[in-house]
Backbone bond lengths (Angstrom), bond angles and torsions (degrees), N, CA, C in turn:
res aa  C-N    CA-C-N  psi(-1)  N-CA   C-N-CA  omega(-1)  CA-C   N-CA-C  phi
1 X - - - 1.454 - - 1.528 110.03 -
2 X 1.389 123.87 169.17 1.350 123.83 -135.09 2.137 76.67 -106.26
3 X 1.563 116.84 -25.56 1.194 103.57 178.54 1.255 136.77 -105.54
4 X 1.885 98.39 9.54 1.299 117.71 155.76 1.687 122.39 13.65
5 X 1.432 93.07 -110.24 1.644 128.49 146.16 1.662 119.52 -33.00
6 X 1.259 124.87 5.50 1.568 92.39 162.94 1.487 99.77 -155.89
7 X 1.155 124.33 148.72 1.187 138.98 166.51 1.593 135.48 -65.55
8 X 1.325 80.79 104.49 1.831 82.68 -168.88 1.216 122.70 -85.63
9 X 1.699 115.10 -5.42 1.771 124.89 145.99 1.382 122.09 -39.49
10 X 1.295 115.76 -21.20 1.653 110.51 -173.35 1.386 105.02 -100.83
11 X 1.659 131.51 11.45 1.557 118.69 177.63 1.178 91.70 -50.33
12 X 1.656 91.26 144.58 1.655 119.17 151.94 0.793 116.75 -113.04
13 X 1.617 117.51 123.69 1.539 111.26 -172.40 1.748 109.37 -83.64
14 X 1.224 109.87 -11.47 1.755 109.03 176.32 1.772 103.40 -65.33
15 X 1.609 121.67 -24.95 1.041 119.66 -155.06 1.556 104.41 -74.26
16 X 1.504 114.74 -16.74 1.051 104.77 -154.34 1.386 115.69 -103.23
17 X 1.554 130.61 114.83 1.536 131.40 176.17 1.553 136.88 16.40
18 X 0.873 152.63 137.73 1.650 136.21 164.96 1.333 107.33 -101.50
19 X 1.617 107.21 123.74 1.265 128.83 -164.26 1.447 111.72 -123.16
20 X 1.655 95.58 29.15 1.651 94.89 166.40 1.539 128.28 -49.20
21 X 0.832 120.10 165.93 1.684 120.06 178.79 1.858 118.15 57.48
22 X 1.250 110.82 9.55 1.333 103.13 -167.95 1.237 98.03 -116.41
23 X 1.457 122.29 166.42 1.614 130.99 -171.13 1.659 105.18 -126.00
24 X 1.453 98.48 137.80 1.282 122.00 -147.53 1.829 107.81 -117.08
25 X 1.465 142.29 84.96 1.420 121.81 163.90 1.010 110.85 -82.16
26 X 1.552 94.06 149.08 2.144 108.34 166.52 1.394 94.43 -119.59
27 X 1.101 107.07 144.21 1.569 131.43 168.69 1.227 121.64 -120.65
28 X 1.798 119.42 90.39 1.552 117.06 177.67 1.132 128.70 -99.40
29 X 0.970 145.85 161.65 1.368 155.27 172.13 1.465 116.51 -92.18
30 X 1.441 126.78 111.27 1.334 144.16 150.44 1.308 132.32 -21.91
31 X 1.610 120.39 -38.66 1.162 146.18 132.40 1.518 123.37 -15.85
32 X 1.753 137.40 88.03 1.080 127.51 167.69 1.722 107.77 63.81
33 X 1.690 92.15 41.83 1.498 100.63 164.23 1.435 159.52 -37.86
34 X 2.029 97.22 -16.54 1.461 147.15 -176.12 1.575 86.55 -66.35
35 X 1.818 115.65 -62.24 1.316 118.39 -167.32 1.328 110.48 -78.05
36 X 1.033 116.08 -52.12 1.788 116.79 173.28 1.208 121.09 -43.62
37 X 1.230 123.43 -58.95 1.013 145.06 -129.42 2.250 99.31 -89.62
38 X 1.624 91.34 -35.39 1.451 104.02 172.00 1.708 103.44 -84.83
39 X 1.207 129.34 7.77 1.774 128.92 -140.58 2.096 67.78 -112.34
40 X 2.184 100.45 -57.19 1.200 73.23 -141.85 1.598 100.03 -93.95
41 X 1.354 128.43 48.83 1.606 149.71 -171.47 1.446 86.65 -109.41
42 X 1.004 137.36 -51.73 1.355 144.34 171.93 1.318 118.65 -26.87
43 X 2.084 100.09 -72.67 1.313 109.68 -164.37 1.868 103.39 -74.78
44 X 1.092 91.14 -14.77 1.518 99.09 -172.38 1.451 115.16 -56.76
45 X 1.266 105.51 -50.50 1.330 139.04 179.75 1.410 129.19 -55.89
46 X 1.743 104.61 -56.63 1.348 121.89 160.55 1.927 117.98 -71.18
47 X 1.289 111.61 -5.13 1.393 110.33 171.35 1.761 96.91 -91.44
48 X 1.141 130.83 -22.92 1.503 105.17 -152.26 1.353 107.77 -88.09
């Protein structure tokens, strides 16, 4: 897997851009909603 190799315990959320004013889609899948469903709580999260 492509995240093998790196640790995704160390996000920084300061690291990441300000993306005020910009518009954002998520596209989830219905499919095993348990995983999605926390995938897209995530992106949700890290956009606001």
């Amino acid at each position: 897997m492509a995240t093998a190799y790196h640790n995704l315990s160390e996000y920084d959320f300061n690291s990441v851009p300000n993306a005020e004013g910009m518009k954002f889609g998520i596209v989830v899948s219905e499919w095993n909603f348990n995983i999605t469903g926390a995938l897209l709580k995530g992106a949700v999260d890290t956009l606001k």
